[in-house]
VOLUM-173146 format. One record per residue (C-alpha): residue in one letter; residue number from 1; x, y, z. Coordinates in Angstrom, 1 decimal, decimal comma. Example, Ala and Ser with C-alpha at 12.3 -4.5 7.8 and 13.67 -1.06 7.14 Angstrom:
BEGIN
<atom "A" 1 <12,3 -4,5 7,8>>
<atom "S" 2 <13,7 -1,1 7,1>>
This chain:
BEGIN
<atom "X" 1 <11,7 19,8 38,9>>
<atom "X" 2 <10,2 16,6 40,4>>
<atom "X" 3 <7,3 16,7 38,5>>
<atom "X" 4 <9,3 17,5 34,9>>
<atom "X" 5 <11,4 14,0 36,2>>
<atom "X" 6 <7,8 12,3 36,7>>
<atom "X" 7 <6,8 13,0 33,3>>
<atom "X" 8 <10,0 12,3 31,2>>
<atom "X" 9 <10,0 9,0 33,5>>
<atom "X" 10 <6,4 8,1 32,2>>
<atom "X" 11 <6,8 9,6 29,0>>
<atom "X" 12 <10,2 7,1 28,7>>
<atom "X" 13 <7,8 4,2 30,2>>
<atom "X" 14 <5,6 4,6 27,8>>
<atom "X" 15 <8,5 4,1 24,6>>
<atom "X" 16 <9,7 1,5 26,4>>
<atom "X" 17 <6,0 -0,3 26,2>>
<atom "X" 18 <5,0 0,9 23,0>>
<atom "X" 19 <5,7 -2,2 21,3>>
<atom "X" 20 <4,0 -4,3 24,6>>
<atom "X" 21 <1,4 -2,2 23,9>>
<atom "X" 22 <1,1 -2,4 20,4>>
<atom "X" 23 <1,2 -6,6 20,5>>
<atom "X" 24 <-1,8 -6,4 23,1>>
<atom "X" 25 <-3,8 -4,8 20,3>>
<atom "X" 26 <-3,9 -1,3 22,0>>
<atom "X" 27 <-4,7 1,4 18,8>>
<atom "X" 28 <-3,2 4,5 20,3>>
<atom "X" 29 <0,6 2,3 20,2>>
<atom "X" 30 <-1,0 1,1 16,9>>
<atom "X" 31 <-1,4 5,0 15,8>>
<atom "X" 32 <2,1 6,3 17,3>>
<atom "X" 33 <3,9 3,1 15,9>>
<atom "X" 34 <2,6 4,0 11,9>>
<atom "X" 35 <3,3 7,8 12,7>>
<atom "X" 36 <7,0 6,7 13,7>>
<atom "X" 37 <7,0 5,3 11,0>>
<atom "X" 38 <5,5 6,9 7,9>>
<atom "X" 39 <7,9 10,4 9,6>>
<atom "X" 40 <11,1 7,8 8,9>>
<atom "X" 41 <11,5 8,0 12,9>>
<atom "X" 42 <14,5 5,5 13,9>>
<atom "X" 43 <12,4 4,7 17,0>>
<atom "X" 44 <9,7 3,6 14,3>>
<atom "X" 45 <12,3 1,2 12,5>>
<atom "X" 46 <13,4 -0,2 16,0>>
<atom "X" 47 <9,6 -1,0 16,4>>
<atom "X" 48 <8,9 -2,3 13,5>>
<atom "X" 49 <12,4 -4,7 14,3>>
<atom "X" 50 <11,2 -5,7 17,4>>
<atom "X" 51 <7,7 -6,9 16,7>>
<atom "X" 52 <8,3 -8,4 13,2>>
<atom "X" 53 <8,7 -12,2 14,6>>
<atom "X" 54 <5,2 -11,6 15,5>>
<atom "X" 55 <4,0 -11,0 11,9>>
<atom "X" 56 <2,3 -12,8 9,4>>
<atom "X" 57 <-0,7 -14,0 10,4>>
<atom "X" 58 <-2,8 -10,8 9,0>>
<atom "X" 59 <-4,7 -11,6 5,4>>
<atom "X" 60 <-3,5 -8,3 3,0>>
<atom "X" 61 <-6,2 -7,4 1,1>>
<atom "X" 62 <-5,2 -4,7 -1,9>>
<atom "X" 63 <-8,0 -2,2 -3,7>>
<atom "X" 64 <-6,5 -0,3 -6,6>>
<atom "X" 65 <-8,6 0,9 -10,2>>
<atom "X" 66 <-9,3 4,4 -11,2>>
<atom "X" 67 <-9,8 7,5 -8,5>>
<atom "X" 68 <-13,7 7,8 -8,2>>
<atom "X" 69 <-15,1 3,8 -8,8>>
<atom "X" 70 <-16,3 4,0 -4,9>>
<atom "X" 71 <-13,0 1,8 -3,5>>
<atom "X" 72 <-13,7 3,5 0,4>>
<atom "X" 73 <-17,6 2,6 0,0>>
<atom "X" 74 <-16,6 -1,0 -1,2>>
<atom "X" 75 <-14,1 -1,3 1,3>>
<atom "X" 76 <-16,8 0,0 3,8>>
<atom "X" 77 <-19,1 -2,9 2,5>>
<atom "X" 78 <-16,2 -4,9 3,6>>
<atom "X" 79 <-15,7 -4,0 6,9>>
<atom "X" 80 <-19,2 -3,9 7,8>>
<atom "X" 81 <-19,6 -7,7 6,3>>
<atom "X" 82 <-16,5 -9,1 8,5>>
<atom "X" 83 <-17,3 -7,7 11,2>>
<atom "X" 84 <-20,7 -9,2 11,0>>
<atom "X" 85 <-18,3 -12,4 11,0>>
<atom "X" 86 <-16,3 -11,0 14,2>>
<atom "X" 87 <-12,8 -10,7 12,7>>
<atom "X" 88 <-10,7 -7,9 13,2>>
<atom "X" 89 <-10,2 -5,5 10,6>>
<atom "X" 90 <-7,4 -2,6 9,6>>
<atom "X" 91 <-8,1 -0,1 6,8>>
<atom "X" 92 <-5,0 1,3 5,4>>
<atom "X" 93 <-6,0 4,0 3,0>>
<atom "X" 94 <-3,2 5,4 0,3>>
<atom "X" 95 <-4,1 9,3 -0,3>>
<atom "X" 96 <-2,0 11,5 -2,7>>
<atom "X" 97 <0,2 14,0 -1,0>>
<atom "X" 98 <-0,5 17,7 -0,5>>
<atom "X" 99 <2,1 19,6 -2,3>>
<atom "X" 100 <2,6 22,0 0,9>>
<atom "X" 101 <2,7 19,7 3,8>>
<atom "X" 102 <2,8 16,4 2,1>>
<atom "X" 103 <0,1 15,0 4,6>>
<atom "X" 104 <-3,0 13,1 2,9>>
<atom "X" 105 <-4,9 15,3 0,3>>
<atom "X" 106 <-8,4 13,8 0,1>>
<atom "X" 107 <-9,0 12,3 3,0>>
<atom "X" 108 <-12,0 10,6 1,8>>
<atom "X" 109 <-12,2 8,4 4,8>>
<atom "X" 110 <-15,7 9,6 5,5>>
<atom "X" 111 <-16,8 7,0 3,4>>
<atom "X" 112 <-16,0 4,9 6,1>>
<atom "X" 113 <-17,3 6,8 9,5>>
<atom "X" 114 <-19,5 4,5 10,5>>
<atom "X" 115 <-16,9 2,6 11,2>>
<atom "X" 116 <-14,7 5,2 13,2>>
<atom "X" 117 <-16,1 4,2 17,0>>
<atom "X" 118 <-16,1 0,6 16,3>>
<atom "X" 119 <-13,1 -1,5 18,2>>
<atom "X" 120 <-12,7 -4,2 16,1>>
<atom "X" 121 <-11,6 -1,9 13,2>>
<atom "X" 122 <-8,5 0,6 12,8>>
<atom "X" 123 <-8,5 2,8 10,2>>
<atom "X" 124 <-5,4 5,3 9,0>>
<atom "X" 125 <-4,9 7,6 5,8>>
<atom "X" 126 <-1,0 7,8 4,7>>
<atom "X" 127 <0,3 10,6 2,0>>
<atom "X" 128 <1,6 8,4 -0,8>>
<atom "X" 129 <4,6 11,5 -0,9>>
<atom "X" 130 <4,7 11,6 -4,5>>
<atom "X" 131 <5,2 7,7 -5,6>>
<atom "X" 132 <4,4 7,2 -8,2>>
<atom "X" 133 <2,9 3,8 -7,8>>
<atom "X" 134 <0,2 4,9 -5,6>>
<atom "X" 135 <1,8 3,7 -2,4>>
<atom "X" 136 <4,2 5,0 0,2>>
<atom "X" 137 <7,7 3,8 1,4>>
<atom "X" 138 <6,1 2,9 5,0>>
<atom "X" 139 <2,9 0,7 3,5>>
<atom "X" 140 <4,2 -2,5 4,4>>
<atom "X" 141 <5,8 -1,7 8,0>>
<atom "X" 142 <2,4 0,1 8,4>>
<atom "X" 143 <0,6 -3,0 7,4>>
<atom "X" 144 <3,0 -5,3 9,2>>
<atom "X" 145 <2,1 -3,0 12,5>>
<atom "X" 146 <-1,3 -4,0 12,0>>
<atom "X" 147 <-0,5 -7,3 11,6>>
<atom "X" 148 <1,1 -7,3 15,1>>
<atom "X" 149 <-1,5 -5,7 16,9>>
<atom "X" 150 <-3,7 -8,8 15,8>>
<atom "X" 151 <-5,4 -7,1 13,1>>
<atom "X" 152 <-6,9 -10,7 10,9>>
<atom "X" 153 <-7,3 -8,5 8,2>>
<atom "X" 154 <-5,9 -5,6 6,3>>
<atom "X" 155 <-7,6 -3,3 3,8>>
<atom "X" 156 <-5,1 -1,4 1,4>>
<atom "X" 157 <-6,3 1,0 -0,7>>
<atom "X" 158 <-4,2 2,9 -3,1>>
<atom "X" 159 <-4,7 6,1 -4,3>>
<atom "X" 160 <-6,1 5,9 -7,6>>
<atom "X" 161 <-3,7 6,8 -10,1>>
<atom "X" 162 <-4,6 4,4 -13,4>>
<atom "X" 163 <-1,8 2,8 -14,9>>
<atom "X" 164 <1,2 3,4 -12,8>>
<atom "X" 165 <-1,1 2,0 -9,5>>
<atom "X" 166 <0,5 -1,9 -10,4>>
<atom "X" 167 <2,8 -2,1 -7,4>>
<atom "X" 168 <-0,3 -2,8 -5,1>>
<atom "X" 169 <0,9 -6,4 -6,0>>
<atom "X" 170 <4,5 -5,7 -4,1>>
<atom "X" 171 <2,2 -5,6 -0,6>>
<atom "X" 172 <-0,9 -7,5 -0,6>>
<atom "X" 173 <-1,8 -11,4 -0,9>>
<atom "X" 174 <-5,1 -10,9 -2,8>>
<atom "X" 175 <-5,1 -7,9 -5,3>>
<atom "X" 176 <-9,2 -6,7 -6,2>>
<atom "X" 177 <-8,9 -4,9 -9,0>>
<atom "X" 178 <-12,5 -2,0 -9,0>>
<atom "X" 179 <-13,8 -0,7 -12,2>>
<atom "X" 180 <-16,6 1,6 -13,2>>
<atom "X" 181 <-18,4 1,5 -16,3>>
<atom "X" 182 <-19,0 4,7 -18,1>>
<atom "X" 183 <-15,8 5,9 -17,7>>
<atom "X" 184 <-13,0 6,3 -19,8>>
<atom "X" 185 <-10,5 5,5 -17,1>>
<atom "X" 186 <-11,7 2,3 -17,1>>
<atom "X" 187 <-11,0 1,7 -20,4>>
<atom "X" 188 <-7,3 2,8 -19,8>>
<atom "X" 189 <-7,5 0,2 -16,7>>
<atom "X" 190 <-8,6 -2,4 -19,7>>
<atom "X" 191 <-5,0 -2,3 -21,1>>
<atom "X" 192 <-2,7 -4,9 -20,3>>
<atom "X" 193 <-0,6 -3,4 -17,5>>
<atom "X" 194 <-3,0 -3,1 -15,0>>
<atom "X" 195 <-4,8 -6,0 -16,1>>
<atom "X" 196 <-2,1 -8,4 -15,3>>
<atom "X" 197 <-2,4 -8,0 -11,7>>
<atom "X" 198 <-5,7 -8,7 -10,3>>
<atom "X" 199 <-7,0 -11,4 -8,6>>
<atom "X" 200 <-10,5 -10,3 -8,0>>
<atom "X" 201 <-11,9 -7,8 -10,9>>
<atom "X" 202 <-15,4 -6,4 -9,5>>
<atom "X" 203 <-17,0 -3,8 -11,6>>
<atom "X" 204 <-18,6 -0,9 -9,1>>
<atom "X" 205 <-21,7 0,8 -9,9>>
<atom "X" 206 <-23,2 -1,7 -11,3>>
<atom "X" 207 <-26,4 -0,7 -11,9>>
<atom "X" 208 <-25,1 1,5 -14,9>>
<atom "X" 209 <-26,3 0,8 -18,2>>
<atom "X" 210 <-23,3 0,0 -19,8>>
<atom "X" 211 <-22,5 -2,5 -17,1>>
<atom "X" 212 <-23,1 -5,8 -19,4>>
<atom "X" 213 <-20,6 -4,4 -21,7>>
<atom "X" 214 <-17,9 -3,4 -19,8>>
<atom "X" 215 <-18,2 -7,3 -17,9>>
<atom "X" 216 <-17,9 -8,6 -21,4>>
<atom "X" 217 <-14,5 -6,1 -22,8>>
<atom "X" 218 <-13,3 -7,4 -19,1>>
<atom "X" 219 <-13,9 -11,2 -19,9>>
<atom "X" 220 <-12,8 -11,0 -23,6>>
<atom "X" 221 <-9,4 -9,2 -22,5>>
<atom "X" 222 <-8,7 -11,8 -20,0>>
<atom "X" 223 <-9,3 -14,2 -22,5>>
<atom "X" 224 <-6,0 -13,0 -24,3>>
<atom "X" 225 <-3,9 -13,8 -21,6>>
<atom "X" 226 <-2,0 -16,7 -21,1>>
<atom "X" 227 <-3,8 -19,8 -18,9>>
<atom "X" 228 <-3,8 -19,6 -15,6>>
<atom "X" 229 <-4,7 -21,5 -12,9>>
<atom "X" 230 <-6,6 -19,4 -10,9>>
<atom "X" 231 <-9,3 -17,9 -13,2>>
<atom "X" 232 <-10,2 -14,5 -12,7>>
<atom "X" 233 <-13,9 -14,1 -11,6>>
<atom "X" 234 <-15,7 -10,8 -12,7>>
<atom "X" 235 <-18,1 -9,6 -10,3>>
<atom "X" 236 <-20,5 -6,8 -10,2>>
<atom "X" 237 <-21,0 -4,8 -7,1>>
<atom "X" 238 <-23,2 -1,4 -5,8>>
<atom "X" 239 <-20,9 -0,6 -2,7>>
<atom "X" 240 <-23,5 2,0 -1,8>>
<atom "X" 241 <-26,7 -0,6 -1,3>>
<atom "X" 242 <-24,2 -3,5 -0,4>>
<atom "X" 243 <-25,4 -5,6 -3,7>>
<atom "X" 244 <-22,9 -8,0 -4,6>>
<atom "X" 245 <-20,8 -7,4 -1,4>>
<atom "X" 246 <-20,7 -11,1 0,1>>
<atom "X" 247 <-20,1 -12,7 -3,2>>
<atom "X" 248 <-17,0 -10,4 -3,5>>
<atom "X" 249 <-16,0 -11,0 0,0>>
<atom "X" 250 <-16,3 -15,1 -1,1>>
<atom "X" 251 <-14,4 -14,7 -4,1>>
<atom "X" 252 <-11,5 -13,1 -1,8>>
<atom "X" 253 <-11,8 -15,8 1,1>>
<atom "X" 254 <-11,6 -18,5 -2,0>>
<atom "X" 255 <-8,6 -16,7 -3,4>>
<atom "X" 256 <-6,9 -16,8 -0,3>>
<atom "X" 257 <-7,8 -20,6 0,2>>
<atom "X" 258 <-6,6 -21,0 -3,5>>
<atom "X" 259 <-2,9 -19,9 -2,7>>
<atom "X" 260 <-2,4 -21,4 0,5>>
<atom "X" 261 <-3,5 -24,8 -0,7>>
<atom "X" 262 <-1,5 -24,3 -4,4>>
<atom "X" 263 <1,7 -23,1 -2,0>>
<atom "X" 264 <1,7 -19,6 -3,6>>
<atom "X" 265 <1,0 -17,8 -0,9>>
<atom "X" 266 <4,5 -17,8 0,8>>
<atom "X" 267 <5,7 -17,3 -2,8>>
<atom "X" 268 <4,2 -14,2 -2,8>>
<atom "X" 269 <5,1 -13,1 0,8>>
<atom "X" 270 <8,2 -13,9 -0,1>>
<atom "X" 271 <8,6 -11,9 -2,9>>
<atom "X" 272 <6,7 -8,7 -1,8>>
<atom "X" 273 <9,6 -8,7 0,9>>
<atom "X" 274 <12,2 -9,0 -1,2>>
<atom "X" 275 <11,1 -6,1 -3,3>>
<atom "X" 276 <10,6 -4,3 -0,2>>
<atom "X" 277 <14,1 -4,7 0,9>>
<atom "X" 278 <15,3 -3,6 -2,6>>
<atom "X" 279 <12,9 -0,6 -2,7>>
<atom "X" 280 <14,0 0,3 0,5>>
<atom "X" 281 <18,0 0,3 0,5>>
<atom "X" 282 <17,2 2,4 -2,9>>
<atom "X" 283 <15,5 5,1 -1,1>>
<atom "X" 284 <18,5 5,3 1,3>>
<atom "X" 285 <21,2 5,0 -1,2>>
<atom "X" 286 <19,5 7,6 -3,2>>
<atom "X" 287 <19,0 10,0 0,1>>
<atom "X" 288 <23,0 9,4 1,1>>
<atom "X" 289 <24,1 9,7 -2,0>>
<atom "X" 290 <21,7 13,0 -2,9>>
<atom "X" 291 <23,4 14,4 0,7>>
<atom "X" 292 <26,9 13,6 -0,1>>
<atom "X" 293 <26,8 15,5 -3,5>>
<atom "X" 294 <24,8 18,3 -2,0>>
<atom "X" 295 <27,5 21,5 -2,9>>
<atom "X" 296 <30,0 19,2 -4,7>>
<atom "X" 297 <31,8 20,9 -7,5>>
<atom "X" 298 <33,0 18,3 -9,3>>
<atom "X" 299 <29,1 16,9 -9,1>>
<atom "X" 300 <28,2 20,5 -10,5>>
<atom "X" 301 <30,9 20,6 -13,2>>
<atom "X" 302 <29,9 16,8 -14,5>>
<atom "X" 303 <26,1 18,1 -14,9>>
<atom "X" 304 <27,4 21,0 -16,2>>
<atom "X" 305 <28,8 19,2 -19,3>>
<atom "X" 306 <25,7 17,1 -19,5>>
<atom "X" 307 <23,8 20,5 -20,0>>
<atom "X" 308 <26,2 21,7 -22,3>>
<atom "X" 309 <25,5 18,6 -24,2>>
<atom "X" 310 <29,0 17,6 -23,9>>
<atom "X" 311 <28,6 14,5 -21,9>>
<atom "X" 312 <25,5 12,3 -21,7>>
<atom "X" 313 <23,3 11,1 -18,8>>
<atom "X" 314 <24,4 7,3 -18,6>>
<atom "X" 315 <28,0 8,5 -19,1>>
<atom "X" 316 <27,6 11,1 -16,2>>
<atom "X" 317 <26,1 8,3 -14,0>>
<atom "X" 318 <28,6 5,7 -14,6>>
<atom "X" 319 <31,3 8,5 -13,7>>
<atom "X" 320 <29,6 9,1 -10,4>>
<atom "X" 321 <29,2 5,6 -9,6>>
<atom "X" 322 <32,6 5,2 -9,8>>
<atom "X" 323 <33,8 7,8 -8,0>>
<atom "X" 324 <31,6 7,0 -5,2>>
<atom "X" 325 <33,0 3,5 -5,4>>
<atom "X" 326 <36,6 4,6 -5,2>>
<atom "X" 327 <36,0 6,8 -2,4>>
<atom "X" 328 <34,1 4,0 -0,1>>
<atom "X" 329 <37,2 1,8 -1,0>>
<atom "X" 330 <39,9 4,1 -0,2>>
């Protein structure tokens, strides 16, 4: 009995430290904190609410582009090159979910094991859980736990997913944009949606024959675009031999320097929050309002007609809404 009350009293010691802990750069509260977290754990939330004033100092850094353009060996480069430079670095990797436990599928992070034992870096895989957008619901509180525990920089990578992969520019401050040439995804990631987002475009694998061309269908579709005043540099890179690797990690550094002398960079923190806040209260209106409906008849009957083809979607919808608005008012 007294030794069950000596572990539940260090066991509550330790939650009641976690966020001490995490602020003092400690990567098991680091670890527990983005667990809480990513398994929508109130005791995350509260966490995440208690060190937040302590945020924002941490550089976000997003990799997206096509699955298989070597983002973990670039991001490896990375590491390796700022910690040459001393500064603290977080990896935050975005794999796609297993279908059975909905824990990361890849795992791919052996790209970057030579990194595992080193103190000055953190790395964690999260299960995107099916958005579509490459990213989870808990990237930015992850991120923002990094941040706390004095990370200087974070590394997002998103899973690799083409098109869709744009709202990488919801969560990071720079946005590198990794190409391969050779490859017909790369040609999708020429079109205009994915395009429109990066800040850095670095074409991988770049000693590939095709590499000149694929540098010049990248220049000449930037060209299109409306003037900017950052331009877009195009940089060639071979994550594997580190060629290219500094100059990329300049081009970031000079971004970075762009927006916080310009003023855009609190622009951009503040919108990424907003859209957080939005994306957030619609994940939880969806969930309440999927578990109030759960065994509703009425709910049945109106999809029922909507079947039958006697009512249609938008109508059914608007129906609900107000229903659901008359019964929180009454």
């Amino acid at each position: 009995m007294i030794a069950a009350m000596a572990v539940e009293a260090r066991k509550g010691s330790s939650e009641e430290s976690l966020a001490k802990r995490l602020l003092s750069g400690d990567k098991r509260a680091l670890a527990r904190g983005i667990t809480l977290v990513e398994n929508d754990d109130p005791a995350g939330w509260e966490l995440v609410r208690e060190v937040y004033p302590k945020t924002g100092k941490a550089r976000v850094v997003g990799f997206t582009g096509p699955p298989g353009v070597g983002k973990s060996t670039l991001i490896g480069a990375l590491v390796k090159h700022a910690r040459g430079l001393s500064k603290e670095i977080a990896v935050l990797s975005i794999d796609p979910s297993s279908p059975f436990t909905e824990g990361a599928l890849l795992g791919d992070r052996i790209r970057l094991a030579d990194h595992f034992l080193d103190e000055g870096v953190y790395i964690r895989s999260m299960a995107s859980r099916g958005a579509l957008g490459g990213l989870s619901e808990a990237t930015l509180q992850a991120a923002l736990l990094m941040d706390a525990a004095g990370k200087e920089e974070v590394f997002l990578e998103t899973v690799g997913v083409g098109q869709a992969e744009i709202d990488i520019i919801d969560h990071a401050d720079t946005v590198v944009l990794v190409l391969m040439p050779g490859s017909g995804d790369s040609v999708q990631a020429l079109k205009a949606g994915i395009m429109e987002i990066p800040d850095v475009i670095v074409v991988n694998k770049a000693n590939h024959p095709l590499t000149d061309s694929m540098v010049r269908e990248i220049k000449g579709v930037l060209a299109l675009g409306p003037p900017a005043d950052w331009d877009v540099p195009v940089l060639r890179t071979e994550a594997i031999s580190e060629e290219g690797v500094e100059e990329l990690a300049g081009q970031i550094d000079a971004h970075y320097d762009y927006i916080t002398s310009a003023g855009t960079l609190e622009e951009r923190r503040r919108r990424n929050l907003m859209n957080e806040v939005l994306g957030l209260a619609t994940v939880r209106m969806r969930r309440e309002l999927e578990m109030s409906l759960d065994g509703d008849d009425r709910v049945r009957e109106l999809l029922d007609q909507v079947v039958r083809r006697e009512l249609d979607p938008a109508s059914a919808a608007e129906r609900l809404l107000e229903r659901l608005s008359n019964e929180s008012s009454s």
